[in-house]
C-alpha positions as CSV (number, residue, x, y, z in Angstrom):
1,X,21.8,110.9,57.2
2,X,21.1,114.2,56.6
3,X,21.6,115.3,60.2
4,X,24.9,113.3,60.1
5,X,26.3,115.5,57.4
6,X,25.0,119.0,58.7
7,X,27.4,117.9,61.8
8,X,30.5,116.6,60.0
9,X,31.9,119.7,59.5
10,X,32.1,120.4,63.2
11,X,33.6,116.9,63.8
12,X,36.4,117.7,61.5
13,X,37.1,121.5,63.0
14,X,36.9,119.8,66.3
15,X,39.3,117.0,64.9
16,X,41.7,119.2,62.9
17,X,42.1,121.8,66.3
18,X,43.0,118.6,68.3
19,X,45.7,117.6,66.3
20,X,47.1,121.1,65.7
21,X,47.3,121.0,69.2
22,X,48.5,117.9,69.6
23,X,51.4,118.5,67.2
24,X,53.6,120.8,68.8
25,X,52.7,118.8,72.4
26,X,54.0,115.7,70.8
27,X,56.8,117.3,69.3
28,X,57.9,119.0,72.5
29,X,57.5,115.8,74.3
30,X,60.1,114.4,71.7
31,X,62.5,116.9,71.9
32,X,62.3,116.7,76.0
33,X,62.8,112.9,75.8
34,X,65.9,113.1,74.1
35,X,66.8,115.4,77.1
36,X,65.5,113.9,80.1
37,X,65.7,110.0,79.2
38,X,67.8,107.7,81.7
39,X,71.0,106.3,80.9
40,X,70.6,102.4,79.4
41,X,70.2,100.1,82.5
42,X,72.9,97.2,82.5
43,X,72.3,93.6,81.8
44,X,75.2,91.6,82.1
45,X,75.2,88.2,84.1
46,X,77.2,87.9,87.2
47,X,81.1,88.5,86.5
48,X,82.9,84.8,86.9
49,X,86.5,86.9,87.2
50,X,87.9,90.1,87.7
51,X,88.7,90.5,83.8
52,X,84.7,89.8,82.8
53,X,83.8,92.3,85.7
54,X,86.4,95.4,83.8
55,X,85.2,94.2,80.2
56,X,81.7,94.4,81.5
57,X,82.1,97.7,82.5
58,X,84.1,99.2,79.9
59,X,80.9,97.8,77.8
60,X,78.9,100.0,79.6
61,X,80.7,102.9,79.1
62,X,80.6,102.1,75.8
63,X,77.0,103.2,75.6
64,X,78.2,107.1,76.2
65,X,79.6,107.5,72.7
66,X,76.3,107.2,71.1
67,X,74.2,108.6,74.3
68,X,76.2,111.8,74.9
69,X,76.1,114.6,72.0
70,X,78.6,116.6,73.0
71,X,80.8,114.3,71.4
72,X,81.7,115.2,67.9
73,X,82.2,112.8,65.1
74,X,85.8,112.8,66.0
75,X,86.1,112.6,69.7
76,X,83.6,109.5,69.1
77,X,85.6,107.9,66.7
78,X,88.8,108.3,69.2
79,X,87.0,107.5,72.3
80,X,85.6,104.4,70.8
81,X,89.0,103.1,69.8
82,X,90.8,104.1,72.8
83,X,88.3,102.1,74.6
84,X,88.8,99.2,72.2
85,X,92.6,99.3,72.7
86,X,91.9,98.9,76.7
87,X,89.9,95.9,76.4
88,X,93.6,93.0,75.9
89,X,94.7,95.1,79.0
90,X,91.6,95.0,81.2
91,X,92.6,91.7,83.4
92,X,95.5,93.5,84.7
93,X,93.5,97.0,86.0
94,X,92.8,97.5,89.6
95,X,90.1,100.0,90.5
96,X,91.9,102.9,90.4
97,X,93.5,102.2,87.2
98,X,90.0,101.6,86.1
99,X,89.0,104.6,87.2
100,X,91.9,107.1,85.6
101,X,91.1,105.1,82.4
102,X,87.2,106.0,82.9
103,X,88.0,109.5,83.3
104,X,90.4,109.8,80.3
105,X,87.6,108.5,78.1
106,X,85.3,110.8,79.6
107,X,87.3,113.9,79.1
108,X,87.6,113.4,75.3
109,X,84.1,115.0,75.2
110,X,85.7,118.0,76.8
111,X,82.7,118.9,78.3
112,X,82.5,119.9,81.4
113,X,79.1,117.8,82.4
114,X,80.6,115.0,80.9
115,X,83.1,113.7,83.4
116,X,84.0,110.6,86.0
117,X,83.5,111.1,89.4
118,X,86.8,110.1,91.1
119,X,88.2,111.3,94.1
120,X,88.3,110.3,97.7
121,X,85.3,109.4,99.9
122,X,83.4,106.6,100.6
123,X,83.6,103.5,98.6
124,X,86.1,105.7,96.8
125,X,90.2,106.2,96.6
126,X,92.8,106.8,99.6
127,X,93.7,110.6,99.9
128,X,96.9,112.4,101.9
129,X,96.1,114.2,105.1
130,X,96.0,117.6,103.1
131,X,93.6,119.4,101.0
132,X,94.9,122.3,98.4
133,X,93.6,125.5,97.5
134,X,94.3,127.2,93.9
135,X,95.4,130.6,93.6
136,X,97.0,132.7,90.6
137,X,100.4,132.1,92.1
138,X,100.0,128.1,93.0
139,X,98.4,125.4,95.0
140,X,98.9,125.6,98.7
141,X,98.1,123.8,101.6
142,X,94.7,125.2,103.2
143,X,93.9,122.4,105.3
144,X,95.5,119.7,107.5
145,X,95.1,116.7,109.8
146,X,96.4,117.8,113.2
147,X,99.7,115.5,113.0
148,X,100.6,117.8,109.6
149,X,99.6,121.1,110.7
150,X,103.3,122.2,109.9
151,X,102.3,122.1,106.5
152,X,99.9,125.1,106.6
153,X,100.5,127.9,104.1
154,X,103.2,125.3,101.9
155,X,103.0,125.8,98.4
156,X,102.9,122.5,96.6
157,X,106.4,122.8,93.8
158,X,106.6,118.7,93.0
159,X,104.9,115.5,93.7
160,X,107.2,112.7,93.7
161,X,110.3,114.4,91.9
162,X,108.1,115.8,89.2
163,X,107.8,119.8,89.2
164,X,104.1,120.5,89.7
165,X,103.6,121.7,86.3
166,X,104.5,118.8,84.6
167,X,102.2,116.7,87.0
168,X,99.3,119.4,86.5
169,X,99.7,119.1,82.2
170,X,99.8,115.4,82.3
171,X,96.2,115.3,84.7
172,X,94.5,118.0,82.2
173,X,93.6,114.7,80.2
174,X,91.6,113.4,83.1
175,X,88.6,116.6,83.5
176,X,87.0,117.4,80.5
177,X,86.0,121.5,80.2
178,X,87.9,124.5,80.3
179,X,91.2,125.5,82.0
180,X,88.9,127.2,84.7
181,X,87.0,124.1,85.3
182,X,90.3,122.2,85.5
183,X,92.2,124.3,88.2
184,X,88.9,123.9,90.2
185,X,89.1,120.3,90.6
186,X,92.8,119.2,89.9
187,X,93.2,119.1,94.1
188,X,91.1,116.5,94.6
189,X,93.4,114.1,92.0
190,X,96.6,115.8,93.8
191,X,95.2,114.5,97.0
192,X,94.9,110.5,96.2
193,X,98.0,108.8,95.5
194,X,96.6,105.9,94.9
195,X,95.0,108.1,91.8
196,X,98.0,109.3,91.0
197,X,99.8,106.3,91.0
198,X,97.0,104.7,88.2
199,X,97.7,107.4,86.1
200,X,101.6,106.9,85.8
201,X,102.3,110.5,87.5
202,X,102.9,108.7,91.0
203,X,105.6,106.3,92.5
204,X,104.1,104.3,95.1
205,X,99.9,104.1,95.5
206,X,100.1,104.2,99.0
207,X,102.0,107.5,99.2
208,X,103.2,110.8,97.8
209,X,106.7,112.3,98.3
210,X,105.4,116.5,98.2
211,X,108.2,119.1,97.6
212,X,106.6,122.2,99.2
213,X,107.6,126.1,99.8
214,X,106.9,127.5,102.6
215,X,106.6,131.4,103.4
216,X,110.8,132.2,104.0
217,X,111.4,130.8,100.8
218,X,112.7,127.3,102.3
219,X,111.5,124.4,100.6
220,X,111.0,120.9,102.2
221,X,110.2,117.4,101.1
222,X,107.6,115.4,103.1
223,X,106.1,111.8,102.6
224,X,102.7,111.6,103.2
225,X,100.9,108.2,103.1
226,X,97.4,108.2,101.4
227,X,94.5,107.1,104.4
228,X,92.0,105.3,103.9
229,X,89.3,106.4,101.8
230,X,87.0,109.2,103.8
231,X,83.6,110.2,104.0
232,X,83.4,113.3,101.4
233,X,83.0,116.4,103.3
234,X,79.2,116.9,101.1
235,X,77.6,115.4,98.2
236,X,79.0,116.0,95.1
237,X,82.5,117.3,96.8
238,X,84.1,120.8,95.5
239,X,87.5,121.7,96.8
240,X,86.9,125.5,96.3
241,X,85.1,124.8,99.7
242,X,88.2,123.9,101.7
243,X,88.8,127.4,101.2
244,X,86.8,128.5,103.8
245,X,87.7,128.0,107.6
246,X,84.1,127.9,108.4
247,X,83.6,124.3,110.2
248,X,81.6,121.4,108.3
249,X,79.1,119.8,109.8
250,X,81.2,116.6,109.8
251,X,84.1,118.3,111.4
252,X,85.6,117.1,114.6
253,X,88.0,119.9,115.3
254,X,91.2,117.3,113.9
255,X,91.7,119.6,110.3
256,X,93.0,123.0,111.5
257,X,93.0,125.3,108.6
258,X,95.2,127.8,107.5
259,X,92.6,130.7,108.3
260,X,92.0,129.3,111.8
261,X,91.4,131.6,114.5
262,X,89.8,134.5,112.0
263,X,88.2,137.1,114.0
264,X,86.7,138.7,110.4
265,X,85.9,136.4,107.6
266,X,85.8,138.3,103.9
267,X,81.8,137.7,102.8
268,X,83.0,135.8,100.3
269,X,84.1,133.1,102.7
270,X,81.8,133.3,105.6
271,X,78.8,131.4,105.0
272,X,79.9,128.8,102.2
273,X,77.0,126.2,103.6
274,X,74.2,128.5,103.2
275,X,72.3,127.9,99.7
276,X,71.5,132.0,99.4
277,X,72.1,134.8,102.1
278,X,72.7,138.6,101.8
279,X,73.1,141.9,103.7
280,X,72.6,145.6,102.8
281,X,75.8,147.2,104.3
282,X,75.7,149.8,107.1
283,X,75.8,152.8,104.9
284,X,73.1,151.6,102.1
285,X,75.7,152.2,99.6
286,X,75.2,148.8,98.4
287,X,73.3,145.2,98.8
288,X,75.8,142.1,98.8
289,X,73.8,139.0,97.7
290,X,75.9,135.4,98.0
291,X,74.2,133.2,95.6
292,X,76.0,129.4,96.2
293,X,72.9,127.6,94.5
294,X,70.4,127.6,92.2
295,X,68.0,125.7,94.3
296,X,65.2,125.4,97.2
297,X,66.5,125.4,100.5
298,X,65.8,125.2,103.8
299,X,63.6,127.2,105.5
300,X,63.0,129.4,102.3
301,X,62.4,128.9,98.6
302,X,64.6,130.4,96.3
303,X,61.7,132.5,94.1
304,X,60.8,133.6,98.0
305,X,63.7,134.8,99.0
306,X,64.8,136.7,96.0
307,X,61.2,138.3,95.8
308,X,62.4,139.4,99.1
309,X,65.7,140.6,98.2
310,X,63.8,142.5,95.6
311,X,61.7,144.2,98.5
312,X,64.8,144.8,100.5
313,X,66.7,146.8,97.7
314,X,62.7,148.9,97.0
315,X,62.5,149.6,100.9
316,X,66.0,150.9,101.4
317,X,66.3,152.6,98.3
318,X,69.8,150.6,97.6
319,X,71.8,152.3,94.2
320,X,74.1,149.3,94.1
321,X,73.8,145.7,94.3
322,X,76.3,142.9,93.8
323,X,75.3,139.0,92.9
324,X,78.7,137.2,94.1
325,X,78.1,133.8,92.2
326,X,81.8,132.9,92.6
327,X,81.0,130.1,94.7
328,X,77.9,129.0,92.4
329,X,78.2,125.1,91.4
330,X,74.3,125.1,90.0
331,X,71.4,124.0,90.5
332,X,67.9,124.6,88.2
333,X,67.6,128.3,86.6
334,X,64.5,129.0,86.0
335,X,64.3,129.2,89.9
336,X,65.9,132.6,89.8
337,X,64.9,133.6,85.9
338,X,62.5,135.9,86.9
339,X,64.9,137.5,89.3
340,X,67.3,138.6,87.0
341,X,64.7,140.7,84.8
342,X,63.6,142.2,87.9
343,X,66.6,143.1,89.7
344,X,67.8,145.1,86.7
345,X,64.0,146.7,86.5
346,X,64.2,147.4,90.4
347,X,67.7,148.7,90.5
348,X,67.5,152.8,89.9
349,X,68.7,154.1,86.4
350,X,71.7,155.4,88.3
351,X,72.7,152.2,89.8
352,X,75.2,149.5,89.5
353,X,74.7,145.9,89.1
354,X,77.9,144.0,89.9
355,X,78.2,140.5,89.0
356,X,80.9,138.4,90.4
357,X,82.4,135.4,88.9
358,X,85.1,132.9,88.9
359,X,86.0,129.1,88.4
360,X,83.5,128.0,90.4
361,X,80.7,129.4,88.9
362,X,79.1,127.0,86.6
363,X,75.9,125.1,85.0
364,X,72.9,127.2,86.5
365,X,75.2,129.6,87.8
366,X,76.5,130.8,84.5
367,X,73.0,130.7,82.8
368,X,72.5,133.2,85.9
369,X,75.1,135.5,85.3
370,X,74.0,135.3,81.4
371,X,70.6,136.4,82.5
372,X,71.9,139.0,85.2
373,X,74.7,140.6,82.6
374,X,72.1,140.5,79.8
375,X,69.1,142.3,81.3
376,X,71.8,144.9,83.7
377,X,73.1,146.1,80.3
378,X,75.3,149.1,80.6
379,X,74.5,149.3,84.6
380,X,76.4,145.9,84.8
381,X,79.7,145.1,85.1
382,X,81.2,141.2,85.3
383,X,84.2,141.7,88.1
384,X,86.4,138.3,89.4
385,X,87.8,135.3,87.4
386,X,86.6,133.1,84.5
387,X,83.8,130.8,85.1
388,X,84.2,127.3,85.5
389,X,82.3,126.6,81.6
390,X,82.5,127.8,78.3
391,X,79.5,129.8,77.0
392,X,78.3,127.0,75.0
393,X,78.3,123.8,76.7
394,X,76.0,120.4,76.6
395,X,74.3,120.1,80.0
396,X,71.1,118.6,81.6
397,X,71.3,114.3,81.7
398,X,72.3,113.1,84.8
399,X,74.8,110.5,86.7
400,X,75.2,106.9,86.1
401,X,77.8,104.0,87.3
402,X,79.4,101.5,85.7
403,X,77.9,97.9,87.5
404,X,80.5,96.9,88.9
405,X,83.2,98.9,90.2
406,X,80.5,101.6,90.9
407,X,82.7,104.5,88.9
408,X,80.3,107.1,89.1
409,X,80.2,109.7,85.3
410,X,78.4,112.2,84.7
411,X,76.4,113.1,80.7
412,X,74.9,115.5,79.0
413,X,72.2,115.3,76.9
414,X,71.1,119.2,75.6
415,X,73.2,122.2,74.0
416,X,73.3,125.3,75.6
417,X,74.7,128.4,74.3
418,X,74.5,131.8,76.7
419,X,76.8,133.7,74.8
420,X,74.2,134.0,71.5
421,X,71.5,132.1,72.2
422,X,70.2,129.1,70.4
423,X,68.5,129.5,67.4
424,X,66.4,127.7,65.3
425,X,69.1,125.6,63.4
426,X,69.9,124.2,67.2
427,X,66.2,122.7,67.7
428,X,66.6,119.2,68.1
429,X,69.7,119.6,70.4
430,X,69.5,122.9,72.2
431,X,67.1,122.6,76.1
432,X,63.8,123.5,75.1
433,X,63.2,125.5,78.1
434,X,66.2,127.9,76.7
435,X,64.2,129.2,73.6
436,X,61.6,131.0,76.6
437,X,64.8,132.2,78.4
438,X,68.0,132.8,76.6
439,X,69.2,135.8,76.6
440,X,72.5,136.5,73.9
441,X,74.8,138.9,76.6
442,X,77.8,138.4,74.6
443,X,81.0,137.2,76.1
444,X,81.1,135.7,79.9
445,X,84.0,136.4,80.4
446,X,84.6,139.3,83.3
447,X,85.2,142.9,82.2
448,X,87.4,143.7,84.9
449,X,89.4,140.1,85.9
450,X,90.7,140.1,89.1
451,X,92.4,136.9,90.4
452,X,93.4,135.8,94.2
453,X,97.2,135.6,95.2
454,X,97.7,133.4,98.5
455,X,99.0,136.8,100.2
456,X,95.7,137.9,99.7
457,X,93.8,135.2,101.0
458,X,95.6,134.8,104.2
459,X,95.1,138.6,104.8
460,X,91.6,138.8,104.1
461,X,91.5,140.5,100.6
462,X,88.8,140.6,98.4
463,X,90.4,141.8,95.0
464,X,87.0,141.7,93.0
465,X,85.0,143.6,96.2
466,X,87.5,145.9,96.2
467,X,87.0,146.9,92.2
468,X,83.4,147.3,93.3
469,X,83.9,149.3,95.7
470,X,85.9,151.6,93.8
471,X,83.5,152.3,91.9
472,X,80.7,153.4,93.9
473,X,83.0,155.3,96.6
474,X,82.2,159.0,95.7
């Protein structure tokens, strides 16, 4: 007995330790559940009608309102009751109509992680033998089928007798986000008629009637019917790629685009495909680093390949580097984290970091150019367009589809803020991983904005290279 008590004490300092531990491991776990847990599965019963299948899964989407955060009280309330209205009507929706109503609901978050994913490809909606790029002066026509090649270099003024601004306000209630984020993805609505139709902004769902102005000022209508629905040109689909002539993988030569037959490609444009590349130009006066992902890739991890970036700029003695994350769609940060302390330790006092951004640069790619503008300080300088996110924004979760029309949304599930960082009132909501790595930079938005006309697309300008270059040309 004795023995058992000269021993207790340990027990209980053993004990006691344990659970301190334990705490904080449970805790974590808790908070990281509410981040990482799976969308509810479905369990409905075989739909007997088309009605049951549409109420069955406007029930599912149903679950968002509670499972999402970045709904507030109010955008809840109006969601739930919009969707409640639908439900008398849902006998009468086709998939498309579906579909436009999915994303309307969606985008009350407005949250740019919480959106539907509609547009043409497989299993998906009919789309016109175009694609459109966005500029600061208007959409135009980038790309083409062979038998519309004519239609090269057109700027899109109307869609079915409506002027192109009027369609453009009315489809802002379809992508949650900011305006940025919008103009990023409103071509792949223009492009599907039968999309357009669903949401009331098109005459016929087989077809669009375009009104488009072409480079001598004439303007021209054109019908186009909608195809049938395409393979998309890569998972998860961005249209920003069609701006590059650079041929996919899927291409069979019968798109011509409107930069076909470019002897010179701006860097900006010539390797869209490739994950991460970058060159140290001729003279050493700087090191151009393209940054499309936040991710591993093929045939060289990302903490690799920047830890060799990192020798590059220390072997060549390079002053001046520029990150181009313009083209950036995401990916996981911490893979280039450490990267962005280092490059602003490795770059020379006397150096420039130059960080390029635009609508396109979003989820990982913003917490990138957080990290990058933080830790460059005074040596850095944001150049290009607004990014395709606010600074605070609900991210992480994941992609789910309603059972039987196989809509495909997107949710979030944890808080970010990269302007000021989250603090300890935010714990509970804000990504755990965040309170090791934010960084509070201030505003995102660029110091210098440049934007891209068409006229300077089609003759190979770079307005945010050529701001850089200004300022490291003696």
């Amino acid at each position: 007995m004795n023995e058992r008590r000269r021993r207790s004490p340990i027990w209980y300092w053993l004990a006691g330790g344990v659970l301190l531990l334990a705490i904080p491991v449970i805790a974590a776990a808790l908070l990281m559940y509410r981040v990482w847990r799976p969308y509810p599965e479905p369990h409905y019963p075989p739909p007997a009608s088309q009605e049951e299948a549409n109420r069955q899964d406007l029930d599912y989407l149903r679950k968002l309102a509670d499972f999402d955060p970045s709904f507030t009280p109010a955008t809840r309330a109006e969601f739930l009751s919009r969707l409640d209205a639908l439900m008398p009507a849902a006998a009468n929706f086709d998939r498309a109509r579906l579909a436009v109503e999915v994303a309307r609901l969606t985008a009350l978050a407005d949250n740019a992680h919480t959106n539907a994913h509609i547009y043409f490809g497989t299993g998906s909606f009919t789309s016109l033998p175009i694609r459109l790029g966005t500029f600061t002066d208007g959409l135009f026509v980038v790309k083409a089928r062979q038998d519309h090649s004519d239609l090269l270099g057109g700027q899109l003024v109307a869609v079915d007798g409506r002027p192109i601004g009027e369609v453009l306000a009315a489809l802002r209630n379809f992508i949650g986000g900011n305006d940025a984020m919008f103009s990023n993805h409103a071509p792949r609505l223009l492009t599907s008629p039968e999309l357009l139709h669903a949401a009331g902004l098109g005459d016929k769902p087989t077809e669009s009637r375009l009104r488009l102005r072409f480079s001598d000022g004439a303007e021209a209508e054109q019908i186009l019917e909608g195809g049938r629905p395409e393979a998309p040109p890569r998972k998860n689909y961005w249209p920003v790629r069609d701006l590059s002539p650079v041929p996919l993988v899927s291409d069979d030569g019968s798109w011509p685009h409107v930069l076909g037959g470019r002897m010179q490609l701006p860097d900006y444009l010539a390797r869209p495909d490739q994950a991460y590349w970058h060159e140290i130009k001729a003279d050493k006066s700087l090191l151009y680093l393209q940054l499309n992902r936040v991710k591993n890739s093929w045939p060289e991890p990302l903490a690799a390949y920047l830890d060799r970036v990192i020798g590059d700029i220390k072997a060549n003695n390079i002053k001046n580097v520029v990150v181009d994350l313009r083209f950036n769609r995401g990916g996981n940060y911490l893979l280039a984290a450490d990267f962005t302390r280092r490059l602003a330790e490795t770059v020379p006092a006397d150096g420039r970091i130059f960080i390029l951004s635009g609508s396109n640069t979003y989820s990982a790619g913003i917490v990138t150019l957080a990290r990058l503008k933080f830790f460059a300080g005074a040596r850095g300088l944001q150049i290009g367009g607004q990014i395709g996110d606010r600074g605070q924004f609900w991210g992480e979760g994941g992609r789910t589809e309603l059972p039987n029309s196989k809509i495909r949304f997107r949710y979030a599930t944890a808080y970010h803020d990269w302007e000021k960082g989250c603090g300890l009132a935010d714990i509970g909501r804000c990504f755990l991983f965040n309170y090791a790595y934010a960084v509070a930079p201030g505003s995102l938005a660029p110091q210098v904005e440049t934007g891209l006309t068409f006229r300077d697309y089609l003759t190979g300008r770079d307005p945010a290279m050529e701001e850089v270059l200004k300022r490291i040309t003696p």
